[in-house]
C-alpha positions in Angstrom: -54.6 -18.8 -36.0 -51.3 -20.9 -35.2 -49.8 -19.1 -38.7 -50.8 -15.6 -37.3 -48.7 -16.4 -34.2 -45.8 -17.6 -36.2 -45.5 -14.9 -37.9 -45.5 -12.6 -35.2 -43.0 -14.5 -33.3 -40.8 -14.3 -36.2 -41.2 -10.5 -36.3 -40.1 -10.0 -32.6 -37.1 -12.0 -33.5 -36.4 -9.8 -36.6 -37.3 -6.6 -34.1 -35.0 -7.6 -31.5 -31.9 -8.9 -33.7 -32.6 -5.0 -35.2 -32.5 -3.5 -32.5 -28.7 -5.5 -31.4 -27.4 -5.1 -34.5 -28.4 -1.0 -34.1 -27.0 -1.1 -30.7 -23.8 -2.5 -31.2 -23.3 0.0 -34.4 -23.5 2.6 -31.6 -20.8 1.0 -29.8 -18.3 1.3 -32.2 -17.6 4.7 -31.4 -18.0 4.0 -27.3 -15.9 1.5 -26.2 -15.2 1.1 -22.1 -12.4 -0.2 -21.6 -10.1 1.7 -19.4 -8.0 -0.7 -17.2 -7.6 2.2 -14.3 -11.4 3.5 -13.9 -12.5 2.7 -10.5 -15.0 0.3 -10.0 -17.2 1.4 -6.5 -16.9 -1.9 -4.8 -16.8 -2.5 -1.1 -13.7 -3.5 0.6 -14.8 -6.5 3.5 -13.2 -6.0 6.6 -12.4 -8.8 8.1 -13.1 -8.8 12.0 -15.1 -11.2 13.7 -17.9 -10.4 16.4 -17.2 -11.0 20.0 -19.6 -13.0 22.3 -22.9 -11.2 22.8 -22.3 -8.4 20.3 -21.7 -7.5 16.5 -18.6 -5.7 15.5 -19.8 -2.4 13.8 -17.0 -0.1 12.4 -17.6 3.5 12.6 -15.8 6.7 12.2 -17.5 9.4 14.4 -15.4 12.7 13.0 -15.5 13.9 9.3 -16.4 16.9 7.7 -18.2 18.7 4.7 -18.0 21.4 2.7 -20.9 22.5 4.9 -18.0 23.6 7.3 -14.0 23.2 6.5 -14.6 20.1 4.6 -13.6 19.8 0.6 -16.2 17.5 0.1 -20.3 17.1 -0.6 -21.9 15.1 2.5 -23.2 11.9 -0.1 -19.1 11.6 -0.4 -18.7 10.8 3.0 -21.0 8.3 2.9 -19.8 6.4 -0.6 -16.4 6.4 1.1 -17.6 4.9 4.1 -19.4 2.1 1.9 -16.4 1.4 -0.1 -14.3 0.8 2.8 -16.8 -1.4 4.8 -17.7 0.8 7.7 -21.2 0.6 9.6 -21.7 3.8 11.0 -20.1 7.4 10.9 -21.6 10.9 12.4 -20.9 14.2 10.0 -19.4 16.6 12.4 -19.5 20.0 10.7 -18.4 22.8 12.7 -20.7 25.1 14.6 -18.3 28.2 15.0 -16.3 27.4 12.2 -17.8 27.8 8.9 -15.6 29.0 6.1 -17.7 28.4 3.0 -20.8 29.8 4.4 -20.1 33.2 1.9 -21.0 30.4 -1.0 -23.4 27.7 1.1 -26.5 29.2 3.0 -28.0 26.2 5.4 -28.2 25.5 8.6 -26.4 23.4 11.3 -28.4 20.6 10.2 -28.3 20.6 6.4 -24.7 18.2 6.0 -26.7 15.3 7.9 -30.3 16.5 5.7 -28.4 16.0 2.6 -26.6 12.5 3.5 -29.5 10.8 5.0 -31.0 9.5 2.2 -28.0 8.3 0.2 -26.8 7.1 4.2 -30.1 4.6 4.0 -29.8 3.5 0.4 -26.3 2.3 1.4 -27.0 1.2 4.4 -24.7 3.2 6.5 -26.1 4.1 10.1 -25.9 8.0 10.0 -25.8 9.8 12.6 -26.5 13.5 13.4 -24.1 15.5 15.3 -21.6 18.6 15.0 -18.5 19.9 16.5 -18.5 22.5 19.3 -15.2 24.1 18.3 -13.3 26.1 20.7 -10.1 27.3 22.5 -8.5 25.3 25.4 -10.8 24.6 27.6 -12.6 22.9 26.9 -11.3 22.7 22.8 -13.0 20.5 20.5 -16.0 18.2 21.1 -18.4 16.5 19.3 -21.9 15.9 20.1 -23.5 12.8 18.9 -27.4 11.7 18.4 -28.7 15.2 18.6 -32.1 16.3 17.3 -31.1 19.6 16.4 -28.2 21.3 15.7 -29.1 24.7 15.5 -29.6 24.4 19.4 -26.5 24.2 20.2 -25.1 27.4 18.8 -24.3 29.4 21.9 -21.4 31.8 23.1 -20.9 30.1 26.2 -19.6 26.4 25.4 -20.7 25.2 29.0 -24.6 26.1 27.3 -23.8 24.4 24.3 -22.9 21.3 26.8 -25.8 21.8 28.3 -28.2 21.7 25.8 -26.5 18.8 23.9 -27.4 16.6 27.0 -31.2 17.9 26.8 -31.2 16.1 23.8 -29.4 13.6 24.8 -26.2 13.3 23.0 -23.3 11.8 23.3 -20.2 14.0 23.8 -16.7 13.2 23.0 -13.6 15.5 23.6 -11.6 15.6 20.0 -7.8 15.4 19.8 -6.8 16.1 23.2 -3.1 16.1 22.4 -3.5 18.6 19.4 -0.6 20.7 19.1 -2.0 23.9 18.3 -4.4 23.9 21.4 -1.6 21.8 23.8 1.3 22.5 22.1 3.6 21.7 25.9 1.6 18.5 27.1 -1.8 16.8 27.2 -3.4 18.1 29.9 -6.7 17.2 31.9 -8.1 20.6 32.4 -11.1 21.4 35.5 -13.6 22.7 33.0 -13.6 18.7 31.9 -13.7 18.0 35.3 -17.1 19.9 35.8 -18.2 19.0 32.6 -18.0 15.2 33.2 -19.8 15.9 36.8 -22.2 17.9 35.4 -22.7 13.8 32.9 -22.1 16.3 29.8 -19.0 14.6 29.1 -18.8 10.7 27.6 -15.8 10.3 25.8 -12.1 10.8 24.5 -10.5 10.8 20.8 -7.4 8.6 22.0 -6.6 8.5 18.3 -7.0 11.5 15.7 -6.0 11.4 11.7 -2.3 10.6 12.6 -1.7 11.0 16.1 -2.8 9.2 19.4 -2.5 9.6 22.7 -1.5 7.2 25.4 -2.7 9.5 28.9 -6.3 9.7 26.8 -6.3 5.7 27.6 -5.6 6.3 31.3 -8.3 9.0 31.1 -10.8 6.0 30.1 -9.7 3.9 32.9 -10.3 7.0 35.9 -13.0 8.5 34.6 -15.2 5.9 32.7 -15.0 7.2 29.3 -15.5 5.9 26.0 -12.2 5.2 23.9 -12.6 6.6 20.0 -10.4 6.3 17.0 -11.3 8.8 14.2 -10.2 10.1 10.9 -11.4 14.0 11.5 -10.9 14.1 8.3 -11.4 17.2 5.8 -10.0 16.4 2.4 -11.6 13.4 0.3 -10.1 10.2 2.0 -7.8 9.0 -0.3 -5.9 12.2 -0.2 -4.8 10.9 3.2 -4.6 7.8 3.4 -3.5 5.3 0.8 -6.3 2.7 1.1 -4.5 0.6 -1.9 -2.1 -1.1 0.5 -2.8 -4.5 1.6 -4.5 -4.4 5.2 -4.6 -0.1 4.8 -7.7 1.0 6.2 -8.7 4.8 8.3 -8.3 5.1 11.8 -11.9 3.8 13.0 -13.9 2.8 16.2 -14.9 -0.7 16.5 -18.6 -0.6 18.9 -19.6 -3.8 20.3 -23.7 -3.3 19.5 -26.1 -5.6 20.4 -27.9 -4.3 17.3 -27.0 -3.0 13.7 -28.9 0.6 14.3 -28.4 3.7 15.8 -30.2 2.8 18.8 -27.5 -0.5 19.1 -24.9 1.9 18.6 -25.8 4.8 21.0 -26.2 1.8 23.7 -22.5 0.7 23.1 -21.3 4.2 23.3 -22.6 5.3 26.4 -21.8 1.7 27.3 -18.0 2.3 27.0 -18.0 -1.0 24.8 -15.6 0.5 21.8 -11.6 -0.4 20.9 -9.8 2.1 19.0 -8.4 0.6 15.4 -5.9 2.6 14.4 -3.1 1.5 12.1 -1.9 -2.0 13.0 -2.8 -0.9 16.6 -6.0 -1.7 19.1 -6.5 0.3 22.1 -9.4 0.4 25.0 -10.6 -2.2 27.4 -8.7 -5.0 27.9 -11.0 -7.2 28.2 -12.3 -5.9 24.9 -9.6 -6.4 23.4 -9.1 -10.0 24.8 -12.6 -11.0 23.4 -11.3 -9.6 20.2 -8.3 -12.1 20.0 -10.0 -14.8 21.2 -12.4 -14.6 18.7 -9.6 -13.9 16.0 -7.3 -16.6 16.8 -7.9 -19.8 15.9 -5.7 -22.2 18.4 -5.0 -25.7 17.1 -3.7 -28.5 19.7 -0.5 -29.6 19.6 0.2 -31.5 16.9 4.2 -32.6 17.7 6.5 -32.6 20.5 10.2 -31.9 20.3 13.2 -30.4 22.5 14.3 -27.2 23.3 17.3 -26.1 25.0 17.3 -29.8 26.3 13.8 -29.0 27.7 10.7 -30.9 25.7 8.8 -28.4 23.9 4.7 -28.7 22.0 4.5 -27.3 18.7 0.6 -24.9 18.8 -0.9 -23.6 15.2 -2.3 -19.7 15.9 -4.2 -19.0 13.0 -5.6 -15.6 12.0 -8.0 -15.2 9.4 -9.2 -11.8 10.1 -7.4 -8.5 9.4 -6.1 -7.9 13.0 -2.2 -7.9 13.6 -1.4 -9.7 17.1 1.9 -9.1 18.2 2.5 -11.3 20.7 5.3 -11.5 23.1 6.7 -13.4 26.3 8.6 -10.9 28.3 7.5 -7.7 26.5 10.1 -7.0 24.5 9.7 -6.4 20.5 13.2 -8.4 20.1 11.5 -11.6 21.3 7.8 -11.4 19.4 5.8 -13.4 17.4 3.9 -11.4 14.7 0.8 -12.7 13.7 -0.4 -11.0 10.9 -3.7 -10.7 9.0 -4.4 -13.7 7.6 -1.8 -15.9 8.7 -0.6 -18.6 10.5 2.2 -19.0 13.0 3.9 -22.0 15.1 4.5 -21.7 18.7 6.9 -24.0 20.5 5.8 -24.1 24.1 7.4 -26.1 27.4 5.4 -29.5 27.7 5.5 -29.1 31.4 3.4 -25.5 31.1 -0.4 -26.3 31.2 -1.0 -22.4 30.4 1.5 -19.6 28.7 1.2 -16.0 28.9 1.8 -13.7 26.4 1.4 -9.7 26.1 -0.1 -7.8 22.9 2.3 -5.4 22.3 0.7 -3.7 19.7 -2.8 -3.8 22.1 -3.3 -1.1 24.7 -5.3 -0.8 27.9 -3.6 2.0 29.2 -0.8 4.0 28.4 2.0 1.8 29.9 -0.3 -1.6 29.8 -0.8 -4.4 27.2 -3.9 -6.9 27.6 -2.3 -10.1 28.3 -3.9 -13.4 26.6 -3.2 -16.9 27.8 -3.3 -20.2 26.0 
């Protein structure tokens, strides 16, 4: 009996070494070694939570091909993985549909079609559109709705109305657009009526390339939630070179008290988001202050020395996320301290000062303010 097992081991080794040596005689003529195929790993974005909430990154305005898009829903969502986001909303055009000739579906199909790819990557998806139409009231998207093809209407104060049946979220989209305010940003009344009427949550204080400083002040007056998006069309590398050290899309940091859609619709309506866009953070101050502080590491003083004849302490800032501070005494750029990502910085302060103050220039609260951190 032990012989008849011996033998048969000995035959799965001569099968398996067969089998290798018929494998690798294959290979021969299929080598894969191309030094400039993309692997599809995720980029980590370094930036901390805050106390009480996680940091989720989201982008809530991109498009498909199931609208003006270039680009199959599941692409959204692989380049949302890849660049470490949490969370984005496909907002495909109601009015707008230039492909429909080639694609029949309905308003819900792009989010249909994403969902499942969303959950195996474990991107929150969520479903929404954009009501797009002249000024007023322009462009807004509606997020968390149950169904799209309610919304469709000729009257956009309907389509308003029927988003908030179903309890969406509504955002107004590049206020400052030049083709629908090409003079000035304006606050128009059919916003004001809108946001009486609680149909109107938020602002797009940045879009794609452009942001707008009065859409901050807007957040201030009249409670609304600050957003940074892409609205993006073409794949995302076509616009923005994500190669460069620290490059990332515009995107909307939400301070959730959960990783889920339910956390994130909470934040939203909440108004607890900061705008990331560039090098640049703007929304709440205090927001924004959290954010430093829990960026910033701040080591004690570790020497003393003179300055001017006046005795100075020598502070370590270190910054391990991939935030840019800019920090400055008096608000001027020609007397900063630049604190970028991942980096560490030496600050020589008076020895009689028990507490400095510094603005964030490159941080915004309003459209003339910096949040103001002290140490």
């Amino acid at each position: 009996m032990a012989s008849i097992v011996k033998i048969t081991r000995f035959s799965l080794v001569l099968i398996l070494m067969a089998g290798m040596v018929k494998t690798n005689a294959q290979n021969v003529n299929r080598i894969t070694e191309n030094d400039y195929f993309r692997k599809n790993d995720r980029k980590v974005l370094h930036i901390p939570d805050i106390p009480g909430f996680l940091t989720l990154k989201g982008d809530f305005h991109i498009h498909t091909v199931f609208s003006d898009g270039q680009v199959w829903p599941e692409v959204r969502v692989n380049e949302a993985w890849r660049e470490g986001l949490d969370v984005i909303a496909i907002t495909d055009h109601i009015e707008y549909l230039p492909h429909k000739e080639y694609l029949i579906s309905d308003h819900n199909t792009s989010y249909e079609v994403a969902k499942s790819k969303a959950s195996n990557q474990n991107i929150i998806l969520i479903r929404a559109t954009e009501i797009t139409r002249s000024m007023p009231p322009g462009h807004l998207n509606a997020l968390f709705l149950d169904d799209v093809n309610l919304v469709e209407h000729e009257n956009p104060m309907k389509q308003l109305e029927e988003a908030s049946k179903q309890g969406a979220f509504v955002l107004w989209n590049h206020p400052g657009w030049a083709a629908q305010q090409p003079e000035t940003t304006i606050w128009w009344d059919m916003h004001s009526t809108a946001l009486e009427n609680g149909w109107l949550h938020g602002v797009e204080v940045c879009n794609a390339g452009d942001w707008y400083p009065i859409a901050l002040d807007w957040c201030k007056e009249y409670k609304l939630t600050a957003f940074a998006n892409t609205d993006i069309h073409s794949p995302m590398d076509f616009q923005y070179d994500l190669s460069l050290e620290n490059s990332h899309r515009p995107m909307t940091l939400v301070f959730a008290k959960e990783r889920s859609e339910e956390g994130v619709r909470e934040a939203l309506f909440s108004r607890r988001t900061v705008g990331f866009f560039g090098n640049q953070l703007m929304g709440p101050e205090k927001l924004i202050i959290d954010l430093f502080n829990a960026s910033v590491i701040i080591k004690p003083p570790f020497m003393e020395s003179e300055r001017d004849g006046e005795p100075v302490k020598h502070i370590e800032l270190k910054n391990p996320t991939d935030l840019t501070f800019i920090l400055s005494e008096n608000g001027e750029d020609d007397n900063s301290i630049d604190l970028s990502p991942h980096s560490i910085v030496i600050l020589k302060i008076p020895s009689n000062n028990d507490q400095k103050e510094y603005q964030l220039l490159n941080c915004w609260s309003g459209s003339n303010e910096h949040p103001v951190v002290r140490f």
